[in-house]
C-alpha positions in Angstrom: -12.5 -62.8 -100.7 -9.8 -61.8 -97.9 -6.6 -59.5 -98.3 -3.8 -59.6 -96.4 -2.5 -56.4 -94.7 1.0 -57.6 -93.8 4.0 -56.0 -94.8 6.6 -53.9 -93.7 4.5 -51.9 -91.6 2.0 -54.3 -90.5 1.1 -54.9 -86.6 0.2 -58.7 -86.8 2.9 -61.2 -85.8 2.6 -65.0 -85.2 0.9 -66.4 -82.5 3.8 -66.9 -79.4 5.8 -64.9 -80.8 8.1 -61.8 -79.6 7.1 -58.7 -81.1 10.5 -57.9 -82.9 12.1 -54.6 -81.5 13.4 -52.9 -85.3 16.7 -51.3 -84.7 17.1 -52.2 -81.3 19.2 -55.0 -79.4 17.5 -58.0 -77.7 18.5 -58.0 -73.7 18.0 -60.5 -71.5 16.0 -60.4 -68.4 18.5 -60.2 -66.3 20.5 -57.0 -68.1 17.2 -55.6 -68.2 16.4 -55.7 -64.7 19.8 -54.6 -63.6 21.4 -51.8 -64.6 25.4 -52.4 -65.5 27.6 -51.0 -62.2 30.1 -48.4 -62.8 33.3 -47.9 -62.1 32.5 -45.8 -59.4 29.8 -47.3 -58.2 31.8 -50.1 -57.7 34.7 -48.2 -55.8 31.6 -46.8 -53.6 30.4 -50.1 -52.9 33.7 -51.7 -51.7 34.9 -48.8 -49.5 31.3 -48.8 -48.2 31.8 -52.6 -47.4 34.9 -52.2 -46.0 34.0 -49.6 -44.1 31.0 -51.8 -42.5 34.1 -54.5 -41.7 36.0 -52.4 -40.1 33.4 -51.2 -38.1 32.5 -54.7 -37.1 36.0 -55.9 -36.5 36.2 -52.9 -33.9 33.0 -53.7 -32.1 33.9 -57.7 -31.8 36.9 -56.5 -29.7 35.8 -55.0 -26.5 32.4 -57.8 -27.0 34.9 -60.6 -26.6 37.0 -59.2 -23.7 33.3 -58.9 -22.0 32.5 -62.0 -23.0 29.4 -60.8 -24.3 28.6 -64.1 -26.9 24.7 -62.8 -27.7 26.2 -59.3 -28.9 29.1 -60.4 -30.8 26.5 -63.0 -32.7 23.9 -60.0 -33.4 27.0 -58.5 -34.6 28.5 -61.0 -36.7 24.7 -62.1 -38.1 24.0 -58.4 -39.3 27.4 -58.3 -40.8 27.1 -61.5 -42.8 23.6 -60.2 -43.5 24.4 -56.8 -45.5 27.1 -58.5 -46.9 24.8 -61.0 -48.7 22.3 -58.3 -49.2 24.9 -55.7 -50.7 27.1 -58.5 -53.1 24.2 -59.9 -54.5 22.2 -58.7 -57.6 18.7 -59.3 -55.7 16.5 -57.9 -53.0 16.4 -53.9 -54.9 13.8 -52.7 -52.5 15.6 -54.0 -49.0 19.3 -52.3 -50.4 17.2 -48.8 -49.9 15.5 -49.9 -47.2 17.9 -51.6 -44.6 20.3 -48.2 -43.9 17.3 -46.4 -43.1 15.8 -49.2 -40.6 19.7 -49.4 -39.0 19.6 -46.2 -38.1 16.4 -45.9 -37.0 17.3 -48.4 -34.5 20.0 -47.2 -33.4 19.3 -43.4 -33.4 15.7 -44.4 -31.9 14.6 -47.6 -30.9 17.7 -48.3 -28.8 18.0 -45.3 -26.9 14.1 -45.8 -25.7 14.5 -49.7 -25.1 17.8 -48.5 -23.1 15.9 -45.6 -21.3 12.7 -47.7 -20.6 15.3 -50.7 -19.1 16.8 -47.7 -16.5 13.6 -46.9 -15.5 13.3 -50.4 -13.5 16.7 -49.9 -11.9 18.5 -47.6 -9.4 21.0 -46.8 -11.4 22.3 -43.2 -10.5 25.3 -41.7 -8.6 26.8 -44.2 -6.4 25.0 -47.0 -7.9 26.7 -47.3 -11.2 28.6 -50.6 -11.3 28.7 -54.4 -9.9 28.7 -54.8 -5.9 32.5 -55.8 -6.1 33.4 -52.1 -8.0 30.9 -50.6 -4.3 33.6 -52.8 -2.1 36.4 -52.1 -3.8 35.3 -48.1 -3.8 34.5 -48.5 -0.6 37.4 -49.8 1.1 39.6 -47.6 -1.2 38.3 -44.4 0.1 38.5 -45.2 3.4 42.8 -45.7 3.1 44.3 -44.3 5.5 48.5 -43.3 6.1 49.4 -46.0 9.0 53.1 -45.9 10.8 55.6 -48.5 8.6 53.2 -47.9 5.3 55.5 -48.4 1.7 56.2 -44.7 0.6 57.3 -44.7 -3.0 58.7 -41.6 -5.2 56.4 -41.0 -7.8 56.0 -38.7 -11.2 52.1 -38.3 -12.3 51.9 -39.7 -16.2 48.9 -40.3 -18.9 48.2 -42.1 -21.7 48.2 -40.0 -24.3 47.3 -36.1 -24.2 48.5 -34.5 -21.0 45.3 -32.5 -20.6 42.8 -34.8 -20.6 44.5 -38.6 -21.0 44.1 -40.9 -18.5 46.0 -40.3 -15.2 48.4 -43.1 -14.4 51.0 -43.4 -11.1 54.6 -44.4 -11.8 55.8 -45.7 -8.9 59.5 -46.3 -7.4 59.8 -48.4 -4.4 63.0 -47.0 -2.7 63.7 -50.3 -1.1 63.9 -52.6 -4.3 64.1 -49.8 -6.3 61.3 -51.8 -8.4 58.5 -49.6 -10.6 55.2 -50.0 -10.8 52.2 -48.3 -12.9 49.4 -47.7 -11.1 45.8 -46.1 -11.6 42.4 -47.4 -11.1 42.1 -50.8 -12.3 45.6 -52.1 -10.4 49.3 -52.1 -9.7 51.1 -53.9 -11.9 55.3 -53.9 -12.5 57.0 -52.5 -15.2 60.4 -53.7 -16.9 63.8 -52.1 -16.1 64.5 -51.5 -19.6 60.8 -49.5 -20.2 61.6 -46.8 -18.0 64.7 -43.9 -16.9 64.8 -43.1 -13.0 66.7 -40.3 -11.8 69.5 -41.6 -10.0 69.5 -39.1 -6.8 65.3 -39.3 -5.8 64.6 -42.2 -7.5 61.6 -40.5 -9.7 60.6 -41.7 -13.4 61.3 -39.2 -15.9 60.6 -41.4 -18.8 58.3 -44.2 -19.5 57.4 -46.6 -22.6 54.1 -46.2 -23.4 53.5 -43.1 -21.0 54.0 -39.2 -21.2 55.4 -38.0 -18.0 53.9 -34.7 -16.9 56.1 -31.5 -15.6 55.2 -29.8 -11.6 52.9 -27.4 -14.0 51.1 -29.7 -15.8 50.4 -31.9 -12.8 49.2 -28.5 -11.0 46.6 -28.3 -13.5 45.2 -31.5 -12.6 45.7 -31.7 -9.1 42.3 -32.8 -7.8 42.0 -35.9 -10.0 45.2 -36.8 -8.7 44.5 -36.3 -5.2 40.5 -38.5 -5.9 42.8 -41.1 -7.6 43.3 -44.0 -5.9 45.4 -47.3 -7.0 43.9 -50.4 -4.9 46.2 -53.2 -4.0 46.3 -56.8 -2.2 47.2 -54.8 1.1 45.0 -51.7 0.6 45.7 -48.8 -1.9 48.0 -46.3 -2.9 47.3 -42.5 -2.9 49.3 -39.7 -3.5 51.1 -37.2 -0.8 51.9 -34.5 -3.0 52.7 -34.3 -6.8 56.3 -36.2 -5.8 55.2 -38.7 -3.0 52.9 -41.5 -2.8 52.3 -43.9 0.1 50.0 -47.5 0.9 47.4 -47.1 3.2 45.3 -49.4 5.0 41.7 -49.7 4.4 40.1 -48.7 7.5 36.6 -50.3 6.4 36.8 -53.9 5.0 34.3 -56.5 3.5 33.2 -59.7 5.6 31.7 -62.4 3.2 30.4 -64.0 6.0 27.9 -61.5 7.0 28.0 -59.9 3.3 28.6 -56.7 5.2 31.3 -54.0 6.0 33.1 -53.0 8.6 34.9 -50.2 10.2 38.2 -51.3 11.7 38.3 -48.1 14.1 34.5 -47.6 15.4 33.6 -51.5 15.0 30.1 -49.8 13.1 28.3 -52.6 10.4 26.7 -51.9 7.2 24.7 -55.2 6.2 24.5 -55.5 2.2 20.9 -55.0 1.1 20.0 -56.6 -2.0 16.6 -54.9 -2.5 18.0 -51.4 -2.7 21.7 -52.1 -3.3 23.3 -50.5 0.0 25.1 -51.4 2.9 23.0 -50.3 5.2 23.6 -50.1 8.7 21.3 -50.6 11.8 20.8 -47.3 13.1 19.6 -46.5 9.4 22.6 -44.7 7.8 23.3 -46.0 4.0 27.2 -46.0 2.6 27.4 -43.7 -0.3 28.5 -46.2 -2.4 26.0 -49.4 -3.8 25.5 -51.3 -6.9 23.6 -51.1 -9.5 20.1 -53.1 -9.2 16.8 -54.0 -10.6 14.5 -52.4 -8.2 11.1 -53.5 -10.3 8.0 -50.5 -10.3 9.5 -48.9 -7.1 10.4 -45.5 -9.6 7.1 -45.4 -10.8 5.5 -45.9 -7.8 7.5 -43.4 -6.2 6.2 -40.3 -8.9 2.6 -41.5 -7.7 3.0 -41.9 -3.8 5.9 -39.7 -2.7 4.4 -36.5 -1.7 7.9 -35.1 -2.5 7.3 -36.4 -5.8 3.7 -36.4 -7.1 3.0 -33.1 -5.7 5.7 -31.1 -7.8 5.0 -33.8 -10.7 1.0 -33.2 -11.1 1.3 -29.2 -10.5 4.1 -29.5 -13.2 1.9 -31.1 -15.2 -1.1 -29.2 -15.4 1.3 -25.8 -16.3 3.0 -28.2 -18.8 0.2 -28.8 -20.8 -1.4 -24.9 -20.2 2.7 -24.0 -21.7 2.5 -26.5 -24.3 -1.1 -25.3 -26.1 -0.9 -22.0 -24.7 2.2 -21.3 -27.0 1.0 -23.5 -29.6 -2.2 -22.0 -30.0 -1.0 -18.4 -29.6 1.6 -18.3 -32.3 -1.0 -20.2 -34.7 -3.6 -17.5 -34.3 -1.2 -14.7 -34.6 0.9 -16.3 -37.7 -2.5 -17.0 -39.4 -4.1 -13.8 -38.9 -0.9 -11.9 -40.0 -1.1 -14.3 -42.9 -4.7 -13.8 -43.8 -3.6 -10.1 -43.7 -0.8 -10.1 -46.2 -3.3 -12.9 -48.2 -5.4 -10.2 -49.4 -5.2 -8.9 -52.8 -5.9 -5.5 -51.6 -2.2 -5.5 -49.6 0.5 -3.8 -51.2 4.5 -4.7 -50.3 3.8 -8.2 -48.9 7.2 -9.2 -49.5 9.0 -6.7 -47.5 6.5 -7.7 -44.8 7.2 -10.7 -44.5 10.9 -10.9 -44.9 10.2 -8.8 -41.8 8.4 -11.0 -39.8 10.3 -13.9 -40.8 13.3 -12.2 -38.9 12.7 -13.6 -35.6 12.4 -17.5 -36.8 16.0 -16.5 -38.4 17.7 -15.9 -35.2 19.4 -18.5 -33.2 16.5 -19.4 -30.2 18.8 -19.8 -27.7 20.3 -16.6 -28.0 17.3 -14.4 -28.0 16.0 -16.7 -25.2 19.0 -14.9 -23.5 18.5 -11.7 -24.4 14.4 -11.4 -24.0 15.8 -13.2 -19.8 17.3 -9.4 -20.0 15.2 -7.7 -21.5 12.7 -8.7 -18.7 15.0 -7.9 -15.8 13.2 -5.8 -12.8 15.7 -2.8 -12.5 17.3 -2.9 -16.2 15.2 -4.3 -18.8 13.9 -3.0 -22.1 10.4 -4.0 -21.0 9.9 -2.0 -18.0 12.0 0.9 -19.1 9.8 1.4 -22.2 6.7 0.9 -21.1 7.3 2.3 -17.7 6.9 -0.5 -15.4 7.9 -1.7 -12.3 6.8 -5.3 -12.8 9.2 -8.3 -10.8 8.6 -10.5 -14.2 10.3 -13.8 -12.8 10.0 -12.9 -9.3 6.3 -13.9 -9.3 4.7 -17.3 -10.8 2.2 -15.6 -12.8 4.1 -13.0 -14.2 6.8 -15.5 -14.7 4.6 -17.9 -16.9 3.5 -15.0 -19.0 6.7 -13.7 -19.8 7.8 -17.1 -20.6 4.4 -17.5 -22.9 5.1 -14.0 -24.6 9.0 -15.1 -25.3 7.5 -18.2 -26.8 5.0 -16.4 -29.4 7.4 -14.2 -30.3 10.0 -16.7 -31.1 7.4 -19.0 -32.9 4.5 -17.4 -34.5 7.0 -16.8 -37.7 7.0 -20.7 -38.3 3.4 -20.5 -38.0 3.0 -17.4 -40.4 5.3 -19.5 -43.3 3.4 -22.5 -43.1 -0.1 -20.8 -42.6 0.7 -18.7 -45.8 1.4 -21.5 -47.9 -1.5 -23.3 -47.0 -3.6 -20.3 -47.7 -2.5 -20.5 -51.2 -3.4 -23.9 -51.6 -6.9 -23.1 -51.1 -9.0 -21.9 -54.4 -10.4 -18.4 -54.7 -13.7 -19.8 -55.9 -14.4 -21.3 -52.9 -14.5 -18.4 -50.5 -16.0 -16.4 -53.7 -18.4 -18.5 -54.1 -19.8 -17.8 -50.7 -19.9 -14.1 -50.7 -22.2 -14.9 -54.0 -24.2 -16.9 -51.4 -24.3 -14.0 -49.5 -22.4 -14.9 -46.6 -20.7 -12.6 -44.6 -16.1 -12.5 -44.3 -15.9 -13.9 -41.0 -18.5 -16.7 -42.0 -17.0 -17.2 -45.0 -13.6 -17.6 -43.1 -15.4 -19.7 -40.5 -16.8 -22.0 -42.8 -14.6 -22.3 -45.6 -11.1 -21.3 -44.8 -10.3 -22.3 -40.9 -11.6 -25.9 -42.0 -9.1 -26.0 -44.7 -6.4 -24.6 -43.0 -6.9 -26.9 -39.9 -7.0 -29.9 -42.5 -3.7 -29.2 -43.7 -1.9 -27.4 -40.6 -2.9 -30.3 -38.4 -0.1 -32.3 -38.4 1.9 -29.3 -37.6 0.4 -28.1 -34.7 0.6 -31.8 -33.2 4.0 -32.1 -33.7 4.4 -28.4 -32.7 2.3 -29.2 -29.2 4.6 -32.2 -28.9 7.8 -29.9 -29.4 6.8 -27.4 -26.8 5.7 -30.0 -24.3 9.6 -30.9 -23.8 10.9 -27.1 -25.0 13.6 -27.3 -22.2 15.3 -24.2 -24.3 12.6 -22.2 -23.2 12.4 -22.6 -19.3 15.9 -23.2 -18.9 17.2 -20.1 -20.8 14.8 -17.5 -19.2 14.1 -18.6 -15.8 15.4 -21.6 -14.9 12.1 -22.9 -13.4 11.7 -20.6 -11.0 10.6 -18.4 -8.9 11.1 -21.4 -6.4 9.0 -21.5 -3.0 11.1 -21.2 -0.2 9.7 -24.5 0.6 10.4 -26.5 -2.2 13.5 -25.2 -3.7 13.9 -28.1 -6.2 10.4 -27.6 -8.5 9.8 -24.3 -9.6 6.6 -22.2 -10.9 7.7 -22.5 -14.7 9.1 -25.9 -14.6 8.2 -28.5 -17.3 8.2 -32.2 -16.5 11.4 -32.1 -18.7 13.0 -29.1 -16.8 12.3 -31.0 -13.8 13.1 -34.5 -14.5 16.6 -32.8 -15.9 17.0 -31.3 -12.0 16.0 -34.8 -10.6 18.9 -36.0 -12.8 21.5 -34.0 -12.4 20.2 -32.0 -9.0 22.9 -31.1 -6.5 21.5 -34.4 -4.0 23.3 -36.4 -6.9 22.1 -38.1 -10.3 18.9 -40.3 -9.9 18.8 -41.5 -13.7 16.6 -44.5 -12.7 14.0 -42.0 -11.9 14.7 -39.6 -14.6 13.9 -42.5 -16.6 10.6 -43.2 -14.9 9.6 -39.4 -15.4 10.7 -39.7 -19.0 8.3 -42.7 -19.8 5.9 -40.7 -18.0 6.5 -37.9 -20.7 6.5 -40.1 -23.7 3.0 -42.2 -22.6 1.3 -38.5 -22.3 2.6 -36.9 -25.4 2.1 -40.2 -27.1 -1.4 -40.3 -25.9 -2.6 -36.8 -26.8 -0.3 -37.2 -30.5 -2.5 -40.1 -31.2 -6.0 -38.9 -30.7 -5.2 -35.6 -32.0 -4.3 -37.5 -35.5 -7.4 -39.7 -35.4 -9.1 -36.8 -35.2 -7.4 -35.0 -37.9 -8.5 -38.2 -39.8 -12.1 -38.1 -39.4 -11.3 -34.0 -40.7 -9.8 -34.7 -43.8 -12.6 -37.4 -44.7 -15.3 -34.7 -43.7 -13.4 -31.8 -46.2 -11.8 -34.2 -48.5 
């Protein structure tokens, strides 16, 4: 004979049915999977949205006038897209996760894809644009003041901020007294009733749209206004002065039919050359101005082959990667050994210690690289004065590279002190206590126990540290600049890193070569790439060894 056990407090219920929730209201699915939005969440959500169309809106603009279709449909797809994503109630995990992959593409995978497209291109001073911007630079530089040319009176303008807005001609043809507005792009004619001329020379004093600049302001600027030039049907216009202005003729011209220039005076040729994007003339001589063009592996080919090129790029190499675990290595073993000092129980005032050392990772870098550069100086430094020296420290390469290497420990074995201590307190007492019960002696229970440890967790650090220091630009740049140079070789220099160096090829005084910067630059990322990866597969097989 059974009993029942149901009742008030009883746990049984009917089969396929709810459990009933006492005291508590029954929610659907959907309210339980989504929490109610707020007021202000709400407000957040619509300025962030409106924010996102704005942006868009602004974009489309300057897509359409360049009649780039592809970009303004990327652009119009990812808008449509977080709308959807951010108006609807579903898709939780990709609300989080979209911003983040946004920026990472933009911030990251844009600026390599853009870097690694240079690389296969000329692009670089003089070979920034289209072929028609290289004739039309061309021609306009070579104007030149003819007998009969149209003088007009002019008054220098901007758009906007007189300092720094764009420069802009207002011209006044004394002959139909008719204005124009000129500047690089074009002349074109402005309405009588848009601007005020002085009636005795004929000048603009006032302009719709324009800010008319005084004889001191134009003073300021006078070397952009004597580089600009206004090109027109005839020629171009260029300024005589800060009141007069003149159109020149063009003394070299283009000639579709042989797709070259020529020079009206001398009767010299410059044929176009598609592979390099020059005119280029017989005897050799290239016009400084060319087009942009797609010039395949001839950069990369170039760091290999050109003696002028792979020699300064391997030698910088081999002192790039002695500069990149020399101060990697030295400011781990000095911020771990001052860590395993202050780690022992016996120490007393560790704190004030190590606010101490902690001092010089506190600093701004770049100015203490700027004072250690004095402090190293031949005839004035601290160094030399103290310890009674006469040393030329970045006169010579060796003495160079070590002064660079003890700036760089200085500066960084802090960092490695703060994360070294941290992960010395990670590690259990009983470990290394257990082996002095074994018998085994400090340094092999430091050997055995603790460095493995410590390497196990500080392993990623010192990666990304290696990886940091291989393109510490800070650090050369501030000090010594890459030098001492050889008299022979004035543009690669005894401390150079491949960065330093790819930075001078860029921006050197011979002009900006940011096709090959580019080249150099995937150069850097394969090699730091390449050591980044097997040092973590290593640091792998480590962790299973001690895990």
């Amino acid at each position: 004979m059974s009993t029942s056990l149901s009742g008030p407090g009883s746990a049984q219920q009917a089969p396929g049915r709810e459990p009933v929730r006492r005291g508590l209201p029954r929610t659907s699915r959907t309210a339980r999977n989504h929490a109610p939005i707020t007021a202000t969440g709400l407000v957040v959500k619509v300025v962030l949205l409106g924010l996102v169309a704005g942006i868009a809106i602004w974009a489309a603009f300057p897509l359409i006038e360049a009649e780039h279709w592809i970009g303004l449909a990327i652009l119009a797809a990812t808008t449509a897209g977080l709308f959807y994503l951010y108006l609807g109630r579903r898709h939780i995990p990709a609300k989080y996760l979209v911003p983040g992959t946004i920026f990472l593409i933009a911030f990251q995978v844009f600026p390599v894809l853009y870097t690694a497209s240079t690389a296969f291109t000329n692009f670089g001073d003089g070979h920034r644009g289209s072929k028609d911007d290289a004739i039309v630079a061309i021609q306009t530089s070579s104007v030149k003041q003819v007998p009969g040319s149209t003088e007009y009176a002019l008054s220098i303008a901007t758009k906007g901020d007189p300092a720094t807005g764009a420069l802009v001609f207002l011209l006044s043809d004394p002959r139909t007294k008719d204005v124009f507005a000129g500047d690089a792009g074009g002349l074109r004619k402005l309405d009588a009733g848009q601007v005020d001329a002085s009636s005795i020379t004929g000048k603009v004093t006032a302009a719709d749209g324009y800010t008319v600049l005084n004889i001191g302001q134009a003073s300021v600027r006078s070397k952009e206004i004597t580089d600009l030039v206004v090109p027109t049907s005839g020629g171009a216009i260029r300024s005589n002065g800060l009141t007069r202005a003149y159109e020149g003729k063009a003394v070299r011209a283009y000639d579709e039919g042989c797709d070259c220039v020529k020079d009206g005076e001398t009767g010299k040729t410059w044929t176009a050359d598609p592979a390099t994007g020059a005119f280029v003339a017989a005897d050799g001589e290239r016009l400084t101005q060319g087009w942009k063009v797609n010039v395949g592996l001839k950069n990369f080919s170039r760091v290999l082959t050109d003696p002028n090129i792979s020699g300064p790029f391997f030698g910088t190499l081999v002192w790039n990667f002695a500069f990149a675990i020399g101060s990697t290595g030295l400011t781990f073993l000095l911020g771990m050994a001052i860590a395993l000092a202050l780690h022992s129980p016996r120490m007393r005032g560790t704190n004030l210690y190590r606010v101490l050392l902690i001092l010089p990772y506190a600093m701004p870098s770049f100015a203490m690289l700027l004072v250690w550069r004095d402090m190293f100086n031949t005839d004035f430094g601290l160094v030399n004065n103290l310890f009674g020296l006469d040393v030329d420290w970045f006169g010579q390469s060796w003495s160079a590279r070590a002064a660079v290497l003890l700036v760089q420990l200085w500066l960084g074995y802090p960092y490695m002190f703060l994360v070294a201590t941290g992960a010395l307190q990670a590690i259990p007492r009983e470990l290394t206590e257990a082996t002095s019960v074994d018998g085994a002696s400090p340094w092999q229970s430091f050997r055995a126990v603790t460095l493995p440890l410590l390497l196990v967790a500080l392993s990623p650090l010192l990666i990304a540290s290696f990886a940091y220091n291989f393109n510490n630009i800070n650090a050369i740049w501030l000090t010594t600049e890459g030098g001492p140079f050889a008299p022979d070789n004035p543009t690669n220099g005894a401390t150079d890193l491949l960065i330093t160096y790819t930075y001078r090829l860029a921006f050197g005084a011979q002009g900006a070569e940011f096709g090959m910067a580019a080249a150099v630059s995937i150069f850097i990322f394969a090699i730091v790439a390449t050591v980044s990866a097997i040092s973590f597969r290593r640091t792998r097989k480590q962790e299973e060894v001690y895990s």
